[in-house]
C-alpha positions in Angstrom: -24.4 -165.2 -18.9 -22.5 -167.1 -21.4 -20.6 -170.4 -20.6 -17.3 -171.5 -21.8 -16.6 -174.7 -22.8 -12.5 -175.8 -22.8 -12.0 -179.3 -24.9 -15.5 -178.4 -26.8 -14.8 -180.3 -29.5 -13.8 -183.7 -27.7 -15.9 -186.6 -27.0 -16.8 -185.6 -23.4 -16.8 -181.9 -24.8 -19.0 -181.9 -27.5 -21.6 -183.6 -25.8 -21.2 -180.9 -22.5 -21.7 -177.9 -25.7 -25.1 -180.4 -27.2 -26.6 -181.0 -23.3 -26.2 -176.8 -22.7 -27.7 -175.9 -26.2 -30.8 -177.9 -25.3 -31.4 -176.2 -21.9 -30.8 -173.0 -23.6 -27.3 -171.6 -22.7 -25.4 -169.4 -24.7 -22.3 -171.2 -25.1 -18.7 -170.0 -26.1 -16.3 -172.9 -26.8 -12.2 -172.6 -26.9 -11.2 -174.5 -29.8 -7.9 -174.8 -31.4 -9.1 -174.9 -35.1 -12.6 -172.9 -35.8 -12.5 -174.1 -39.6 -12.5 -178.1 -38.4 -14.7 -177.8 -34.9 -17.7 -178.4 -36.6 -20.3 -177.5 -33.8 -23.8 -176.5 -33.9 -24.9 -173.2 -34.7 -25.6 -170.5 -32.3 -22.1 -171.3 -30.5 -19.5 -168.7 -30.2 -16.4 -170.6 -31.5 -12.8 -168.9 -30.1 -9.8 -169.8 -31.5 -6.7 -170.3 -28.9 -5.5 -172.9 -26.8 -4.7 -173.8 -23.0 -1.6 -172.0 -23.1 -2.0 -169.3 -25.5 -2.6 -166.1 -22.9 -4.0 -163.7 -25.2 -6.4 -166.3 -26.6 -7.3 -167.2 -22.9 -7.9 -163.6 -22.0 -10.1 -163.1 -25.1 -12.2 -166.0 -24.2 -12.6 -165.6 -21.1 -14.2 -162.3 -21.5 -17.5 -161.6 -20.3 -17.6 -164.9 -19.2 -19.3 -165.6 -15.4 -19.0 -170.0 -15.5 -16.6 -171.9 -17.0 -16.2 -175.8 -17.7 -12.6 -176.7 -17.1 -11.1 -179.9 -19.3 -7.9 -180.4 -19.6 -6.7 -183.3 -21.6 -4.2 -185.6 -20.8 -0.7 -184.4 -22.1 2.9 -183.6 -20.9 1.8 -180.3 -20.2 -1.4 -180.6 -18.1 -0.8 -179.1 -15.1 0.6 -175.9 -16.2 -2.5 -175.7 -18.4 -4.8 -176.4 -15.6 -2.9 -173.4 -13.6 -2.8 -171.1 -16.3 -6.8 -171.6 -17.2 -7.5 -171.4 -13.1 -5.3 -168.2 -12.8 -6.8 -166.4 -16.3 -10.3 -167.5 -14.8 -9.6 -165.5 -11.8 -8.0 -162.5 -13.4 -11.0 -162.2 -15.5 -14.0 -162.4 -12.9 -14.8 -166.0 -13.6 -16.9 -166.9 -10.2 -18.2 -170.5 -11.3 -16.2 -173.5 -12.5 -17.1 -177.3 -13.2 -13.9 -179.3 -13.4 -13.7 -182.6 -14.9 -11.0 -184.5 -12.6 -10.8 -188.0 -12.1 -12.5 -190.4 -9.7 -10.0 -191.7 -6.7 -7.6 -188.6 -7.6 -5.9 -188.2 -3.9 -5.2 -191.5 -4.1 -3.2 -192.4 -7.4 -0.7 -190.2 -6.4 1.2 -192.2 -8.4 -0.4 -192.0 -12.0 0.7 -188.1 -13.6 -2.7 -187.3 -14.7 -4.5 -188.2 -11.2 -1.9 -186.3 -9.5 -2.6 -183.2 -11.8 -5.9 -183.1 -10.9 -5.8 -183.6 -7.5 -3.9 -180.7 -8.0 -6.0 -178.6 -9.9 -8.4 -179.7 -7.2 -6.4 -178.4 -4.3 -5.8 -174.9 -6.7 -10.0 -174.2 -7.8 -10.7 -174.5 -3.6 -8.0 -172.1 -2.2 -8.9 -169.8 -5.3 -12.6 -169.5 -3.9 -14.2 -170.6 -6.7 -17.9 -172.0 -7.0 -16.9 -175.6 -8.5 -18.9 -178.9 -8.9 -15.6 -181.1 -9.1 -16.7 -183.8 -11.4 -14.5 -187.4 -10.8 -15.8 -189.9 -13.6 -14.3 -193.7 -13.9 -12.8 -195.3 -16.8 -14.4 -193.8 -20.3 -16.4 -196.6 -21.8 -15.4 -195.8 -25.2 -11.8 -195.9 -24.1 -12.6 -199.1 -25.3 -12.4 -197.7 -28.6 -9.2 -197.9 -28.7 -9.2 -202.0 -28.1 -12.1 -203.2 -30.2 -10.0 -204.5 -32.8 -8.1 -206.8 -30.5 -11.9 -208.0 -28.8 -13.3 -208.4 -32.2 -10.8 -209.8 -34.6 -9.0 -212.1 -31.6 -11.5 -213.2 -29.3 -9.4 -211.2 -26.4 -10.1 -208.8 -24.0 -6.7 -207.2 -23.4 -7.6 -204.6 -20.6 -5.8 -205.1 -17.8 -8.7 -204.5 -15.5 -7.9 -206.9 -12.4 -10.1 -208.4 -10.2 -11.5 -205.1 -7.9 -13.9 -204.0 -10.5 -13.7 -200.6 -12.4 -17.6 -198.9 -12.8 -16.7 -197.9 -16.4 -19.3 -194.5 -17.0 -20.3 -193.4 -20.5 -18.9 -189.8 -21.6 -22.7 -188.7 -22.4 -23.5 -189.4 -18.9 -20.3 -187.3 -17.6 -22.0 -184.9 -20.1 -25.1 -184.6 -19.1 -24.1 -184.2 -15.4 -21.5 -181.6 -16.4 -24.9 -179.1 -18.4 -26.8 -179.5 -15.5 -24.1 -178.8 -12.6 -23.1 -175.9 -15.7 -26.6 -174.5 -15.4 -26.9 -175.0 -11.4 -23.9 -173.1 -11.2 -24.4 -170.2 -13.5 -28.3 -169.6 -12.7 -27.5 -169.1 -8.9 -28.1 -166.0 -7.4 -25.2 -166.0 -5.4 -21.7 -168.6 -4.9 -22.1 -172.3 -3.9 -20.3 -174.5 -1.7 -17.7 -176.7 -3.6 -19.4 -179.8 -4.5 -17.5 -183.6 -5.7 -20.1 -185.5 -7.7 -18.4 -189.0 -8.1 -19.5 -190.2 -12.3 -19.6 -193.9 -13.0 -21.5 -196.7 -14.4 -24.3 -198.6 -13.4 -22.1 -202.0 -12.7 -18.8 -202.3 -11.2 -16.9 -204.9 -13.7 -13.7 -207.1 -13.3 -11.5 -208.0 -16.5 -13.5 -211.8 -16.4 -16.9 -210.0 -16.1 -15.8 -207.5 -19.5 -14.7 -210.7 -21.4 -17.6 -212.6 -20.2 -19.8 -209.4 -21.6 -18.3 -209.6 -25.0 -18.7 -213.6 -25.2 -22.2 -213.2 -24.5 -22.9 -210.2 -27.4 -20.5 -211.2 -29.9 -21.5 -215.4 -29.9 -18.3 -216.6 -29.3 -15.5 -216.8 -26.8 -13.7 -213.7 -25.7 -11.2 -214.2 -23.0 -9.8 -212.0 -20.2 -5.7 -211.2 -21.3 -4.9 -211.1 -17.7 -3.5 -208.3 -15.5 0.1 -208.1 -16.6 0.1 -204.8 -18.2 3.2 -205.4 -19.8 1.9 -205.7 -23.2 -1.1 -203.2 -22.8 1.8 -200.7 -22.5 3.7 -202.0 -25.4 0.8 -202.1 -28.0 -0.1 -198.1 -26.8 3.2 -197.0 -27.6 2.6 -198.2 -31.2 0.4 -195.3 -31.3 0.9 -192.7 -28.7 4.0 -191.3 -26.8 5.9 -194.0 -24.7 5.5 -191.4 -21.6 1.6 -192.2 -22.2 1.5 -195.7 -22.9 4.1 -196.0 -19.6 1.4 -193.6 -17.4 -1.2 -195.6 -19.0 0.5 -198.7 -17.5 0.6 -196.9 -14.4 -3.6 -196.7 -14.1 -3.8 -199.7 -15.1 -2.0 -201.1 -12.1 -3.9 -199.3 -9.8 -7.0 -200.4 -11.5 -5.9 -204.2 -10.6 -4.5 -203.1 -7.3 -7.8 -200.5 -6.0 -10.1 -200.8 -8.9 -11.9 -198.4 -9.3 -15.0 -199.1 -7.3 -18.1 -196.5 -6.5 -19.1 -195.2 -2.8 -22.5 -195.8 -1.7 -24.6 -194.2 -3.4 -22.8 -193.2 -6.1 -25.8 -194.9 -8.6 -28.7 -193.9 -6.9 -27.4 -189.9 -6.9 -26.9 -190.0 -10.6 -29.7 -191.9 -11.6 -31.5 -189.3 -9.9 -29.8 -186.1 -10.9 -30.1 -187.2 -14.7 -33.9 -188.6 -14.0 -33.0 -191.7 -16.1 -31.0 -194.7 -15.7 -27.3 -194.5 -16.5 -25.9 -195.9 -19.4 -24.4 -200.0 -19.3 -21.2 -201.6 -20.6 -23.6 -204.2 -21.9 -25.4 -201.9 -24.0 -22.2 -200.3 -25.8 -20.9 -204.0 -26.4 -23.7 -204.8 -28.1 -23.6 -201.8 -29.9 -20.5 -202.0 -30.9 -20.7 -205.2 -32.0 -23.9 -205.1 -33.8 -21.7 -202.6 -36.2 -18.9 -204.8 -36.8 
């Protein structure tokens, strides 16, 4: 049966659609603009979005598995509901959701709360689901480099817990396989939470100390006011985001955002390779400065 891919074109996305073309699925991805998605051949690009209803309908046609993402916007949870309802309406049996790791708990923080939500919704629905929870994106970090590279700080304000920041082709690759798992059984599977994070569990001191070490030269941590985190992110996004984005970062310095045993040694086995380090997309990163 075909898969379908929501958020096929974003960074967790296109990697899901690259990890299924390689074990042979036949993919169908929901894309907003067909002329700019710019995937690889052989996938069946649909044009709609997470609240256009026709679109939805049309996509979701013939369709057995689905992998749900919804991104982070004003809007999320009706998306989220809409998608799970469509799903439903059009014999969809099998789902792998992307939520978020420690979602019951930052009740607090919009986004968490939506997919705890979303959570709640796919298990009184009766759907098959793998409910995948990653960590903090490592190339979040992205959005930060300058401020590492050009002033020697690490602004993050991580706190003291630890946060096991996981690389998006990691969530990826677990995401194809679950996809696969899910879509290739004979009959429905129990709901099943698959925790996705790093391979080390990193305060703000240990991220700075990381970039001193690869870049040569002293980075320091910024501290764990968040106060001007929030401020710079609303030079560039919506102040309602840079404020939620305040809000994580709180609980990151309050909780962290730590693994539960085992967490490692499941993924390290389900992918058959060891997971992907901070260290190594510093040194990455700063190799290409």
């Amino acid at each position: 049966m075909t898969i379908l891919v929501t958020g096929a074109t974003g960074r967790v996305g296109r990697h899901v659609v690259s990890q299924l073309l390689k074990r042979d699925a036949t993919v169908r991805a929901l894309v907003r603009d067909p002329s700019k998605a710019a995937l690889p051949a052989g996938v069946d690009v649909v044009q709609g979005d997470m609240l256009d209803i026709d679109a939805l309908r049309s996509a979701f046609t013939g369709i057995r598995t689905l992998f749900l993402l919804n991104a982070v916007s004003g809007d999320e949870f009706t998306q989220a509901l809409i998608a799970l309802n469509i799903a439903r309406e059009s014999g969809v049996e099998r789902v792998v959701y992307l939520s978020v790791i420690h979602s019951e708990h930052f009740v607090n923080v919009p986004h968490f709360a939506v997919k705890s939500g979303a959570e709640r919704m796919i298990a009184q629905m009766g759907f098959s689901a793998t409910i995948l929870r990653p960590a903090y994106f490592i190339d979040n970090e992205l959005m930060i480099k300058d401020v590492i590279l050009n002033h020697g700080v690490y602004p993050m304000p991580i706190g003291g817990k630890g946060v096991a920041m996981v690389d998006a082709r990691d969530i990826a690759e677990v995401a194809a396989i679950e996809l696969i798992r899910r879509d290739t059984a004979p009959g429905k599977l129990p709901i099943e939470t698959i925790n996705l994070v790093g391979p080390d569990t990193l305060t703000g001191s240990d991220l700075a100390g990381i970039w001193s070490q690869v870049l040569g030269r002293p980075v320091v941590y910024g501290g764990d006011d968040p106060t001007a985190f929030e401020q710079n992110l609303a030079t560039f996004m919506p102040k309602w985001m840079a404020y939620e984005m305040r809000l994580m970062a709180e609980r990151y310095v309050s909780d962290g955002m730590v693994p539960e045993a085992g967490d490692v040694e499941r993924l390290t086995r389900l992918l058959g390779r060891p997971l992907h380090s901070y260290r190594a997309f510093a040194a990455g990163l700063a190799a290409s400065a």
